[in-house]
C-alpha positions in Angstrom: 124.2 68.1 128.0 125.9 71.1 129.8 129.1 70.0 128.5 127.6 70.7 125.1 126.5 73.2 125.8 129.1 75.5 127.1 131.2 73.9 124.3 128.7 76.0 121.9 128.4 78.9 124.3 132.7 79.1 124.5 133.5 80.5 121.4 130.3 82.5 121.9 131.5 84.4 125.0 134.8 84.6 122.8 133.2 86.2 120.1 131.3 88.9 122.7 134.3 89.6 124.4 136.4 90.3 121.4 133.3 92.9 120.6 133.2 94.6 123.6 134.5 97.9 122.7 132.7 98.1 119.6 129.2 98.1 121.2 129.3 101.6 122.8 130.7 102.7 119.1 128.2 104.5 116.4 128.5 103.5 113.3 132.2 103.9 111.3 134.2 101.6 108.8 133.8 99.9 106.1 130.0 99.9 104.4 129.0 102.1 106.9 126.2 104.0 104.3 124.5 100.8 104.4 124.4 100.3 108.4 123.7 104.2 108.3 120.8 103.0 105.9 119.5 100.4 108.4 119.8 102.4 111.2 118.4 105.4 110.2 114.8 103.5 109.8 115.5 102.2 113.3 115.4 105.9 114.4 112.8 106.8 112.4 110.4 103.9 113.9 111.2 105.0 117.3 110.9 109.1 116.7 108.6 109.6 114.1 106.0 106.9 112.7 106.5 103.1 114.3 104.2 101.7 112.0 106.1 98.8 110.2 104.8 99.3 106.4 106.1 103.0 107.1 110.5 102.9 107.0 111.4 106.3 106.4 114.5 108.1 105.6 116.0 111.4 106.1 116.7 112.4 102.3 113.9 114.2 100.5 115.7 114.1 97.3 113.6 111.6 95.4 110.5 113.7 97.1 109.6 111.3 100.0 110.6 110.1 103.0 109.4 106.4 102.2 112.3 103.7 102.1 110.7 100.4 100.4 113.4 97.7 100.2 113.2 95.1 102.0 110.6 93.9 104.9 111.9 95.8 108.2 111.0 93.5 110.6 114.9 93.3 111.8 114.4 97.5 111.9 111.3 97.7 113.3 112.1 95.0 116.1 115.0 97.0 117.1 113.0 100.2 117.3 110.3 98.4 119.7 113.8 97.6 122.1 113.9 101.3 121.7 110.6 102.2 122.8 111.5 100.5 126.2 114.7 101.1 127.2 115.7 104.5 125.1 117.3 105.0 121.6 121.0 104.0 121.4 122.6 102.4 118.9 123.9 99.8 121.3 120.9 98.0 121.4 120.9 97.8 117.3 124.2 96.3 118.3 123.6 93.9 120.8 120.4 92.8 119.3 122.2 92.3 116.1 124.7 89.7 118.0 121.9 87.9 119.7 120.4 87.0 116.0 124.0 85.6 115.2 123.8 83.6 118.0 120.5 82.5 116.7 122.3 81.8 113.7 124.7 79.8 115.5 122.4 77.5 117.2 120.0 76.7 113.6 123.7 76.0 111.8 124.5 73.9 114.7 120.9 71.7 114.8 121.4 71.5 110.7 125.3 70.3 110.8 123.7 67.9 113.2 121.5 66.0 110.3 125.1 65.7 109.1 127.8 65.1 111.1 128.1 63.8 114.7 128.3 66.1 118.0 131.9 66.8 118.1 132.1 67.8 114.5 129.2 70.1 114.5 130.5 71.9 117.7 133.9 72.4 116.1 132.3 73.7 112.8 130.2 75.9 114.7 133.4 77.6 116.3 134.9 78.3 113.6 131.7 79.6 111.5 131.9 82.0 114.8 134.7 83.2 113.4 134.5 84.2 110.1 136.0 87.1 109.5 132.4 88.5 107.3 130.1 87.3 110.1 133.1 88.7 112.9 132.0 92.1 111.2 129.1 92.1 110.7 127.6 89.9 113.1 127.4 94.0 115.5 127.2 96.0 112.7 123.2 97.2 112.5 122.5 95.1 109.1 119.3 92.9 108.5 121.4 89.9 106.5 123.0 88.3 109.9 118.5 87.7 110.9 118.0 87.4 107.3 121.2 84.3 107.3 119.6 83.0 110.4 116.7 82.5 109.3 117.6 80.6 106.2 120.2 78.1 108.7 116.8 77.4 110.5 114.6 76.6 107.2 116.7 73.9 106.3 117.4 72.5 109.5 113.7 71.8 109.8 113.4 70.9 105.6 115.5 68.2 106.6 114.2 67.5 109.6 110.7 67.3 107.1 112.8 64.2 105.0 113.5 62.4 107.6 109.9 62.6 109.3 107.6 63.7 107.1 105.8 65.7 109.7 103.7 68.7 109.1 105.0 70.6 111.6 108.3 70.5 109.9 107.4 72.0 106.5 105.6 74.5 108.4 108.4 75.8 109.8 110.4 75.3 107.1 107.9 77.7 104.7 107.7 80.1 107.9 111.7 80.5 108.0 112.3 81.0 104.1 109.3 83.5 104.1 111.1 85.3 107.2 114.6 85.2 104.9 112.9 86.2 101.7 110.7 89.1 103.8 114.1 90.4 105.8 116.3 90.6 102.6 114.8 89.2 98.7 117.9 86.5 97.8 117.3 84.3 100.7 114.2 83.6 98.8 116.5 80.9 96.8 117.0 78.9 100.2 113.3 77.9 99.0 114.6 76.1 96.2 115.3 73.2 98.2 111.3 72.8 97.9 111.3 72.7 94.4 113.8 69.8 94.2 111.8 67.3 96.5 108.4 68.6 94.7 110.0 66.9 91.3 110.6 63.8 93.4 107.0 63.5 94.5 106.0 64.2 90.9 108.2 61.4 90.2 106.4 59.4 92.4 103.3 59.8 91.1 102.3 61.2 94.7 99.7 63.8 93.9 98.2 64.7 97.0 100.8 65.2 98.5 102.6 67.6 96.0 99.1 69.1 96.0 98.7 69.9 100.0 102.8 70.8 100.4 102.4 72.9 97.2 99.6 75.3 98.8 101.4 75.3 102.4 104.5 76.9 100.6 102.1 78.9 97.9 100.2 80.4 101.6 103.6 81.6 103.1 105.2 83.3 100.0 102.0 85.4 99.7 103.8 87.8 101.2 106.8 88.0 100.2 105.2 88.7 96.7 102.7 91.0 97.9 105.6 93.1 100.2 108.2 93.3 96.9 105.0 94.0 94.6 104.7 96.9 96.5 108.2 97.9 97.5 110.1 97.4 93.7 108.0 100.0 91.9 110.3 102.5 94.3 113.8 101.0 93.0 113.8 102.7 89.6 117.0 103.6 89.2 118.7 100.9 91.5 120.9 98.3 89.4 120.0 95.9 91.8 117.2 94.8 90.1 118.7 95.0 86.7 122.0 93.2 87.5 124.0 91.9 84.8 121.1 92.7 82.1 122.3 96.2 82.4 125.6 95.7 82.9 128.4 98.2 81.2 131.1 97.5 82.9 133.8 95.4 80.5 133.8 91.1 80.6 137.6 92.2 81.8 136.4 94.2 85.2 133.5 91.4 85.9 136.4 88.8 85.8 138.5 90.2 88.1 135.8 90.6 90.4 135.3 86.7 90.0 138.4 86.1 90.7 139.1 88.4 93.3 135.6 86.7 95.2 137.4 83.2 94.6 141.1 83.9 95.5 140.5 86.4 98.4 136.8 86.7 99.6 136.2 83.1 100.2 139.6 81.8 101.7 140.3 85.5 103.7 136.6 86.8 104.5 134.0 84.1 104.4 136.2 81.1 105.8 138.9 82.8 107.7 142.7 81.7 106.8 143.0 79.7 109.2 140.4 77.3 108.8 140.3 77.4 105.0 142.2 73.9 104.8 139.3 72.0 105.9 137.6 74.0 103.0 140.1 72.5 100.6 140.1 69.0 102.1 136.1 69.3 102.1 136.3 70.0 98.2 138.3 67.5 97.3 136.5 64.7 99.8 133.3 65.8 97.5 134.7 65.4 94.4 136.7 61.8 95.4 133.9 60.5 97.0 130.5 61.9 95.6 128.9 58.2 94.6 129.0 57.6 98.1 128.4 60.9 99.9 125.0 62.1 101.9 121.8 61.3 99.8 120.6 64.7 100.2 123.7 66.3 98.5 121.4 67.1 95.4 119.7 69.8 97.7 122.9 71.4 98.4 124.6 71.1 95.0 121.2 72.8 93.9 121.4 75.5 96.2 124.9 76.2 95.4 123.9 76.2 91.7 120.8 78.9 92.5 123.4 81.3 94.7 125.9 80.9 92.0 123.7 82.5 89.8 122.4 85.1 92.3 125.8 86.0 92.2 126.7 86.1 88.6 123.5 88.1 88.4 124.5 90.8 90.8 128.5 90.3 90.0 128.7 94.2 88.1 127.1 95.6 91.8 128.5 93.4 94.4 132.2 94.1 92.6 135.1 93.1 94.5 134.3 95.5 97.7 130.6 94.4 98.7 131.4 91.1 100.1 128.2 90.8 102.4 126.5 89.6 99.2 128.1 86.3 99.2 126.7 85.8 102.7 124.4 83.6 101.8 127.2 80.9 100.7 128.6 80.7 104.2 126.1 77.8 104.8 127.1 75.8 102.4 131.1 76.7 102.3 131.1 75.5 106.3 129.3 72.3 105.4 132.0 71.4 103.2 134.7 72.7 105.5 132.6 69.8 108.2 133.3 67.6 106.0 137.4 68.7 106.0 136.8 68.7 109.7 136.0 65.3 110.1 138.6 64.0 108.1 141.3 65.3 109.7 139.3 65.0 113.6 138.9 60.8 112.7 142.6 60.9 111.7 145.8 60.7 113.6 145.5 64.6 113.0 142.8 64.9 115.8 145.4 67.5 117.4 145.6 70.1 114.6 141.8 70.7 114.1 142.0 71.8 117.9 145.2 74.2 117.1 142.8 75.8 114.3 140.2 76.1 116.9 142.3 78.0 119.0 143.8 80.5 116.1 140.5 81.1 114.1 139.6 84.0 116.9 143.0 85.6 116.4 142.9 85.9 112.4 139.5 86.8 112.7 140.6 89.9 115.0 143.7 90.9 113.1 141.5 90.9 109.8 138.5 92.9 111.1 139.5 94.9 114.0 140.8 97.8 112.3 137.5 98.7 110.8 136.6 100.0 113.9 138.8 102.8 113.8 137.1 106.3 114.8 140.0 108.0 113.6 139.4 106.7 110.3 135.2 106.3 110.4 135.0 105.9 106.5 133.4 109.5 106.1 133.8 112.9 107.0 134.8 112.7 110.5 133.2 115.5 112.1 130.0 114.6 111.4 131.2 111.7 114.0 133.0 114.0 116.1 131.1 117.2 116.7 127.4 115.6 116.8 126.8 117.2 119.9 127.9 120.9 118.6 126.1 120.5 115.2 122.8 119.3 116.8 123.0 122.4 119.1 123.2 124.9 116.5 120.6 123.0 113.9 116.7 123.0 115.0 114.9 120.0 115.1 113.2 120.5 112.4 115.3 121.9 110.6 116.0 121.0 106.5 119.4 120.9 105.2 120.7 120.7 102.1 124.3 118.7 102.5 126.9 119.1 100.2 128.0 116.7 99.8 127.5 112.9 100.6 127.0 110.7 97.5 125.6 107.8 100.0 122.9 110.0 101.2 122.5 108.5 104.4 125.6 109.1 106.5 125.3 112.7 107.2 121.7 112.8 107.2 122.0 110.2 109.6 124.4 111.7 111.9 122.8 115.5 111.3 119.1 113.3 112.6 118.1 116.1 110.6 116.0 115.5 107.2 117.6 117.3 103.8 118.5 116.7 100.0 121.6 115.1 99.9 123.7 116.0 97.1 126.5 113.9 95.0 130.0 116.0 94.8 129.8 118.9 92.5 126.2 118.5 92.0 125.5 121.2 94.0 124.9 125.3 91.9 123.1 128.4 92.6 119.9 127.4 91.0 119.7 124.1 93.1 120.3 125.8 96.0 117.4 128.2 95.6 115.1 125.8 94.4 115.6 123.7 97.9 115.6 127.1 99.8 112.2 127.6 98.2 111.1 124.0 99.5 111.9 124.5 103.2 115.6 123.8 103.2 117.3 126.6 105.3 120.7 125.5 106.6 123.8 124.3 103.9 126.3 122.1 105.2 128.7 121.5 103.5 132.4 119.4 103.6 133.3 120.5 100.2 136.8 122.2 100.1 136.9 123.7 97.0 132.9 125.4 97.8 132.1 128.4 95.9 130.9 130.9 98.7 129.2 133.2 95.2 126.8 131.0 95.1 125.2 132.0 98.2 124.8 135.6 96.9 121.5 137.1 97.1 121.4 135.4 100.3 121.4 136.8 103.7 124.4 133.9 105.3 125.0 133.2 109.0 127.8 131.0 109.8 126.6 128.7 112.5 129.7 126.2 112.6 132.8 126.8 111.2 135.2 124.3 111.3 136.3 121.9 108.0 132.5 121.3 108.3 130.9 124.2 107.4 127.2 125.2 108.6 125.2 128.4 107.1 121.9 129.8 108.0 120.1 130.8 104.5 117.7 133.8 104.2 116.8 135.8 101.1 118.0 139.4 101.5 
């Protein structure tokens, strides 16, 4: 037993170790307006309203503070670590890598209704590794609880087939309601449900399609209630529209396939190293699928159901946001077991340990530079001179910020609420209409700003640097 279980705990420490100097970090590289996003309702649970149904934002441009997407209980649970020890982003980060190792351990107890020990504790190293979860697995995002939670659903669904226990589909609702809550497309994990629901119908077993029915009916109550009340605010957000609304051409959606297919999946979600057992699992499952796992009908449906979560969103996630496909990670690193044991019951015993060994390395070399202060992904002072800007803005101070077409990530690093505008949105008129609403600093990156616009205003210059900060007052 402890020999297991520092063999699962290794690659762990590894992993930790490799992160060190990124948990004192704030938030820089790539995606960073979406972990500005998340972490901004952190903040606002801790410093202004802690109540859970209440995420706010900074912007005021759509006229509230309010930010319903999905469920923040990753957020709010964050915020609570807050409470007690003091804000800092490092706890959004360590918290955030204590969920992957949560992760870890559900992938680990599922691979093991699968594959023997030694297999699953290989497949778990190198899932530690991949270079999407190496990223993200510290960055403050809800997918890494949201992924968790989904690893843990099945483990116990299956755990359901084998011993038809209640306690098992239980659980198994309670996880994919904690997915589905934490971010909307783990919902699909619940299709697994529907599959074995046709079999009882099949069957001819009534009550018991009849008592499992209601038991998964009770705990997606609220996921339907939650995202009844949350979607009425995404007007406007192509999320919800996806492909329906799509304009870009068929010849732009390709290449987004393909660059998902040829670079995404081998280079982000599998890691280079290891994608020949992804291979080798693929072509195992094709040679060999009259004789493969019973069950594989609830994967190959799953696959089917993400497949078209993906085609659905393909004109948003585009080739640059691969944290979408996050939720295929489960089911590419069961087929790459299955290369895994192929080559570990083979003379090649050796070369899966050599792969082992590497899969930390590429994962470094792929990912480390995204940490890069120098290069944060946004104007860097906002990064740089925190300390100087906060000194010179009030509290409560309202900005207007021109400009940040993300309209989180200088709102975020002001901690300051404001309209954020897109690049050249901003004019004269806009400006006094936001003076008139409270807003009474400008800040502004923009280079090519036209100082005329601030006539008929009285202008202090509070910070003058490439970032430029002016006090507004009507003369």
């Amino acid at each position: 037993m402890l020999k297991n279980f520092l063999l699962f705990i290794a690659p762990v420490l590894v992993s930790f170790l490799l992160h060190l100097h990124t948990f004192n970090l704030d938030l820089v590289g790539i995606h960073v307006w979406r972990q500005t996003q998340t972490q901004t309702v952190i903040y606002n649970f801790s410093f202004s309203d802690n109540n859970i149904f209440h995420p706010q934002k900074f912007d005021l441009t759509g006229g509230s503070t309010a930010l319903l997407y999905e469920f923040p209980v990753y957020q709010w649970l964050i915020a609570q670590v807050n409470d007690a020890f003091g804000y800092s982003v490092m706890h959004s980060r360590l918290i955030t890598f204590l969920f992957f190792v949560f992760f870890l351990w559900g992938f680990y107890k599922l691979l093991r209704h699968f594959f023997k020990r030694e297999i699953a504790l290989i497949v778990n190293a190198l899932i530690c590794f991949s270079p999407l979860l190496y990223y993200y697995c510290v960055n403050p995002l809800p997918d890494t609880l949201a992924l968790a939670c989904a690893a843990w659903s099945l483990y116990f669904f299956f755990g359901f087939l084998k011993t038809e226990r209640n306690k098992h589909i239980i659980l198994f609702c309670l996880f994919v309601m904690l997915a589905a809550l934490i971010k909307l497309p783990y919902i699909l994990f619940g299709g697994v449900y529907v599959l074995y629901n046709i079999k009882l119908w099949k069957e001819k077993n009534g009550k018991a399609l009849c008592k499992y029915g209601v038991i998964f009916l009770l705990f997606l109550t609220p996921v339907l209630l939650w995202y009844a009340y949350a979607m009425p605010t995404w007007k406007g957000n192509g999320i919800t529209s996806g492909i329906i609304s799509n304009t870009t051409p068929l010849v732009n959606l390709l290449d987004y396939f393909w660059h998902a297919l040829i670079s995404d999946v081998p280079e982000m979600l599998t890691n280079y190293a290891s994608c020949i057992f992804l291979v080798v699992g693929i072509v195992l499952f094709f040679r060999h699928r009259k004789s493969a796992n019973p069950h594989q009908n609830y994967f190959i449906l799953l696959f089917f159901l993400l497949s078209a979560y993906y085609f659905f969103e393909l004109n948003m996630i585009e080739n640059k946001h691969e944290y979408y496909l996050m939720p295929f990670l489960i089911l590419i690193f069961l087929v790459v077991a299955a290369g895994v044991r192929f080559f570990y019951e083979s003379r090649y015993k050796k070369f899966v340990f050599v792969i082992v060994c590497l899969v930390p390395l590429t994962a470094w070399l792929r990912i480390n530079h995204r940490w890069n202060v120098e290069e944060p992904g946004f104007f860097k002072d906002y990064l740089t001179e925190q300390k100087a800007i906060h000194s010179v803005l009030p509290q409560n101070a309202i900005c207007i910020i021109d400009y940040d077409n993300s309209k989180f990530i200088a709102l975020y690093y002001l901690k300051r609420q404001g309209y954020s505008l897109l690049e050249h949105e901003l004019n004269a008129e806009l400006l006094n209409q936001f003076y008139h609403k409270g807003a009474q600093y400008l800040i502004t990156q923009n280079v090519s700003f036209n100082e005329t616009m601030l006539d008929g205003f009285n202008t202090e210059i509070l910070f003058n640097k490439e970032l430029k900060i002016y006090k507004l007052n009507l003369k």
